[in-house]
N, C-alpha and C positions, 0 to 999 in steps of 0.2 A: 780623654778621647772617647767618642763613642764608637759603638761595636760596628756602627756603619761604615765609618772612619777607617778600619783595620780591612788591610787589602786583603783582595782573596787570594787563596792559595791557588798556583799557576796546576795545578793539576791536583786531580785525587787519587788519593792513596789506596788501591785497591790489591790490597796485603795483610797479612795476618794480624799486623802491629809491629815496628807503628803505621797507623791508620791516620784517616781523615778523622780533624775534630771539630767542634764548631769554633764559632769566633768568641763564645766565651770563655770557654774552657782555655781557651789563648789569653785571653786578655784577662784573665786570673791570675797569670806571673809575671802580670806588669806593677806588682808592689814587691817590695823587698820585706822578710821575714825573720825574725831574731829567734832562734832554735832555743832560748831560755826563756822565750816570752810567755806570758802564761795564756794569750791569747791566740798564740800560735799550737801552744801543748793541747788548751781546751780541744783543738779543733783536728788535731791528731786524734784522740782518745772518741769526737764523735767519729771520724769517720772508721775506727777500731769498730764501735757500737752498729755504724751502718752496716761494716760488712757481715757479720756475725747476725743480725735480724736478715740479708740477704742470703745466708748459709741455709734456708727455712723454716719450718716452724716449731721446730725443736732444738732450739739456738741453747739453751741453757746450762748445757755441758760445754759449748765451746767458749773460746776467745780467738784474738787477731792477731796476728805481730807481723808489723811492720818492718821490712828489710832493705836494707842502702843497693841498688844497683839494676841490673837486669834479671829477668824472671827465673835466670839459669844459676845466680847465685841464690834464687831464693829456694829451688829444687837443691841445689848442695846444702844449704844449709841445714835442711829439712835429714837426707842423707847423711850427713856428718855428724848430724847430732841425734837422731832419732834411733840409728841402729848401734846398740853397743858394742863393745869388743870382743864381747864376744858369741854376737847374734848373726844372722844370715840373712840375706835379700834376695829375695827372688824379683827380678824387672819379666815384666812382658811385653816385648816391643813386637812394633811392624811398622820401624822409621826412623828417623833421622833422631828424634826426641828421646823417643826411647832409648834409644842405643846411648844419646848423650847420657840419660839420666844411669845406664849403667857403666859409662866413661866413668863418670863422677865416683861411681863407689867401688872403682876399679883402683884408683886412681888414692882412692882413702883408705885404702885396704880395705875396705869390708869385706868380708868373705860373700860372694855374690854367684848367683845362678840365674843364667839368660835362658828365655823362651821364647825365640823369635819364630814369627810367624810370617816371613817376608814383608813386603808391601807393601800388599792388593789383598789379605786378606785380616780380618777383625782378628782380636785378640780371644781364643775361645779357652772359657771356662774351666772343659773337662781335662784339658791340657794341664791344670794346674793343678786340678784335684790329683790326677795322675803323678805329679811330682811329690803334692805332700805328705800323698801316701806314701811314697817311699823315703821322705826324709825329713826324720822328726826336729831335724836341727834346724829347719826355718824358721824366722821370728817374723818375718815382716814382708811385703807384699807392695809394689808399686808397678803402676799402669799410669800410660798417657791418657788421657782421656779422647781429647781432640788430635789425632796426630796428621800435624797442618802439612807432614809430608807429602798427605795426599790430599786429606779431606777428611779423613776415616773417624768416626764415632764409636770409638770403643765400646762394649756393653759394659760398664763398672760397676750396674748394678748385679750381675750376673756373679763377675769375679770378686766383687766384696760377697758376695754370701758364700762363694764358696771361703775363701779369706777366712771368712769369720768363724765360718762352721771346722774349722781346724784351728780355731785362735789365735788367728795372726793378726800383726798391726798392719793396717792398710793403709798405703800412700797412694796418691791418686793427683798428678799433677794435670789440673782444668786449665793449664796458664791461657787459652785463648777458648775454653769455652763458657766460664762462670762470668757470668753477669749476661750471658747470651742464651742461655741455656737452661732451662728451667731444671733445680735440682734442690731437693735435701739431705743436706750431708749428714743428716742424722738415721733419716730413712736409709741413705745408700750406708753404713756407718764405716763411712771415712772419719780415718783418727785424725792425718792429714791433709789436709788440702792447698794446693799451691796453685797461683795466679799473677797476676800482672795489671800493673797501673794502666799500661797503653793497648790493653786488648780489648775486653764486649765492653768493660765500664766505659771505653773511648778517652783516658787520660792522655798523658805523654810520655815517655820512658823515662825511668829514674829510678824505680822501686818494685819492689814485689812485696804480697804478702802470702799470708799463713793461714790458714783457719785450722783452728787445734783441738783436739776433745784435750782436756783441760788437763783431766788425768794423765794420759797419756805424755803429754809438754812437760810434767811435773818431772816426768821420769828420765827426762833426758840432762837432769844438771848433773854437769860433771862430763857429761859422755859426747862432748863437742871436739871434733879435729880441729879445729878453727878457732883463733881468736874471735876476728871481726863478726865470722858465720857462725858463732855461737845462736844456736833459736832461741835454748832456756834463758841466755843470759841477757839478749834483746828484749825478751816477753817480761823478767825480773822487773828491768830497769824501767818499761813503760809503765807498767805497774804499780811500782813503788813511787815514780816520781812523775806522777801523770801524763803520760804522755811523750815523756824525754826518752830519745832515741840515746844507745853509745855512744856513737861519733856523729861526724854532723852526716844532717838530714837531708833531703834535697826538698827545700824549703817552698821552692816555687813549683816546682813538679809534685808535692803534695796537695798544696793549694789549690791548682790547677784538678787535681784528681778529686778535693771535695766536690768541688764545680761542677764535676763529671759526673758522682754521683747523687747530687741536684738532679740534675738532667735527665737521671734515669729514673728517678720516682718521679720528675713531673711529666715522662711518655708511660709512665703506667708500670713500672718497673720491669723485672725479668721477663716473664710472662708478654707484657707489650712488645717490647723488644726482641723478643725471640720470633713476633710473628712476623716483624719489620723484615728482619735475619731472612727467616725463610721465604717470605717473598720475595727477596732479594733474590734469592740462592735459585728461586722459582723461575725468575724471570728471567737470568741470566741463564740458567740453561736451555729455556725453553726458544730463545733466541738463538743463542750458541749452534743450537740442532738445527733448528731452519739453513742456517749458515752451510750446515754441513759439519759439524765440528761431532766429536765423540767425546766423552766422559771417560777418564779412567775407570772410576769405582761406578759399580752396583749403585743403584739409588738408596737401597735398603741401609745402606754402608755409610751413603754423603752425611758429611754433618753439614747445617748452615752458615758457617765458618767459612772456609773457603773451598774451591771445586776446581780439581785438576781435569785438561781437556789435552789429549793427543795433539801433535803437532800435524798438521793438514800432511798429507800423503803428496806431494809435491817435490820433486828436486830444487826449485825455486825458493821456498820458506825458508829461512833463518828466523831463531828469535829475537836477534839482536837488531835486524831493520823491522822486525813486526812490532817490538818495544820501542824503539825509537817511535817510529810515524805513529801509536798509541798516545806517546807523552806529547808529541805535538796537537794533538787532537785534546790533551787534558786529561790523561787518566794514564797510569803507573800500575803495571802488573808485574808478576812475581813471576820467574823462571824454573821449573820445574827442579826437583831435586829426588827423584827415585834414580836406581840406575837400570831399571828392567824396560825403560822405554821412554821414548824423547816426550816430556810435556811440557805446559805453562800453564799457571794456578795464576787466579782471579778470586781476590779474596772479596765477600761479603757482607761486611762488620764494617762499622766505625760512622761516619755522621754520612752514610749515604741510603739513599734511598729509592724503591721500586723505579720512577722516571729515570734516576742514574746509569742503571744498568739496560733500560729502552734505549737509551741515549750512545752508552757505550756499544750496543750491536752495532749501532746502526753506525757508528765509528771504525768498529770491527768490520763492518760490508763495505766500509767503504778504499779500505787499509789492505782489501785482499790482493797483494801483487803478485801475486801465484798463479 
């Protein structure tokens, strides 16, 4: 079939993941794949190689690992196996992510210490330094990066130095900002890094991965809550046997995520893409405010990702007839999830582009039944 051939999608995805993707990236999981093939392993282990030269330019101490599911098993597994038995987590949240990712190690027993910062406001540094001074017993340190509850752009360059400058392992979950966001995990020196197939690379859902300072991964055999979520014992096995996952793989949502990150070195890679991102993020707000709309967060604060907007000051608006008469117009937005004030988020990412979001005001101006 050709790519002409394959229908389009009745609306776009405009969310944090899954997103819109093109028609090839679709028409990549229209073959079937044998998880022992060696042709199938080779092409695991490159895209292992891709991620890790996209990690920046001081890839040399990391590696990749591959993990079965959604991006939230790949932040447990990270959690489960990175903090020992007898180490301590400090999470810095201001979100729904956040909070998950200190669910998860609540959840594992880790012995865990929250520093939540609401919201509506970044995650600030001197907050942590303030902690580690008084307690020598943290080992380990994790931030959301992008937290899509709002929009918000963590500084992680900020809280890895201080992290570091006290010795801790830093986790730092990018799940929807890495491959959108220009970053070196060597410079930032994240031990961890955690992402997702269906975010800025624009795959499909199925998988999450890893990027690991190498040392760091080594230290974690043995120290897994988890069978399946074992990280050491997934990183082992690809390893040893090129490319062969545990259990089985999601064969065609790999494939598909090669495809995707094709795609991303032939627009220019991260760097290209981040500027697509932010003119997107540009034009949709720049629109939005003509309309009359408001922004939850500070501009300082928005990431390119996606961009939460207050609900119109009206007795008439619901979001549930402004979502509908949207997807009939062709385009799918996300319904707000803080609880300090009524929004709806408009994600930025995935195969759309600056005319998409001219396209979508002008949808929005016409949808105002208010």
């Amino acid at each position: 079939m050709k790519l002409t051939q394959l229908p389009d999608n009745p609306y776009l995805l405009l969310t944090p993941g899954p997103l819109s993707t093109s028609k090839s990236v679709k028409a990549a999981m229209l073959r079937d794949w044998c998880t022992w093939d060696n042709e199938y392993n080779d092409l695991v282990q490159d895209i292992r190689k891709k991620l890790v030269r996209l990690s920046g330019n001081n890839h040399d101490d990391y590696t990749a690992v591959l993990m079965q599911g959604s991006g939230s098993f790949s932040v447990e597994s990270v959690v489960g196996s990175a903090v020992p038995a007898d180490g301590k987590l400090v999470v810095l949240t201001n979100g729904a992510y956040g909070n998950r990712l200190a669910q998860m190690a609540q959840v594992l027993k880790v012995n865990t210490v929250v520093i939540d910062f609401g919201e509506v406001d970044e995650a600030q540094p001197h907050k942590l330094r303030e902690l580690l001074e008084q307690d020598a017993d943290v080992t380990h340190v994790a931030v959301v990066h992008c937290e899509t509850t709002t929009g918000m752009l963590n500084p992680i360059a900020e809280v890895g130095k201080v992290a570091k400058e006290y010795g801790k392992v830093f986790i730092v979950d990018a799940m929807s900002s890495f491959g959108g966001v220009a970053m070196d995990v060597a410079d930032l020196q994240i031990d961890f890094l955690i992402s997702s197939a269906n975010k800025c690379i624009q795959g499909v859902p199925g998988f999450g991965f890893i990027l690991a300072k190498t040392g760091e991964l080594k230290k974690c055999k043995g120290q897994a809550r988890s069978l399946s979520l074992d990280l050491y014992d997934q990183w082992e096995t690809m390893e040893k046997h090129n490319g062969k996952w545990r259990y089985t793989s999601p064969t065609h949502v790999v494939r598909a995520f090669y495809q995707a990150l094709l795609e991303l070195e032939e627009e220019g890679g991260v760097e290209k893409r981040q500027v697509r991102y932010r003119e997107n993020q540009r034009t949709l707000v720049e629109g939005m405010e003509a309309l009359g709309f408001r922004t939850l967060l500070r501009r300082e604060l928005q990431s390119p990702i996606i961009t939460s907007f207050y609900f119109p000051d009206s007795p008439q608006f619901t979001f549930a007839a402004f979502y509908e008469r949207l997807k009939q117009e062709g385009y799918v937005i996300y319904p707000g999830k803080i609880s300090a004030a009524d929004t709806f988020r408009i994600g930025n990412i995935g195969e759309v582009y600056p005319h998409d979001m001219k396209h979508l005001v002008q949808a929005i101006e016409r949808n105002m039944f208010w």
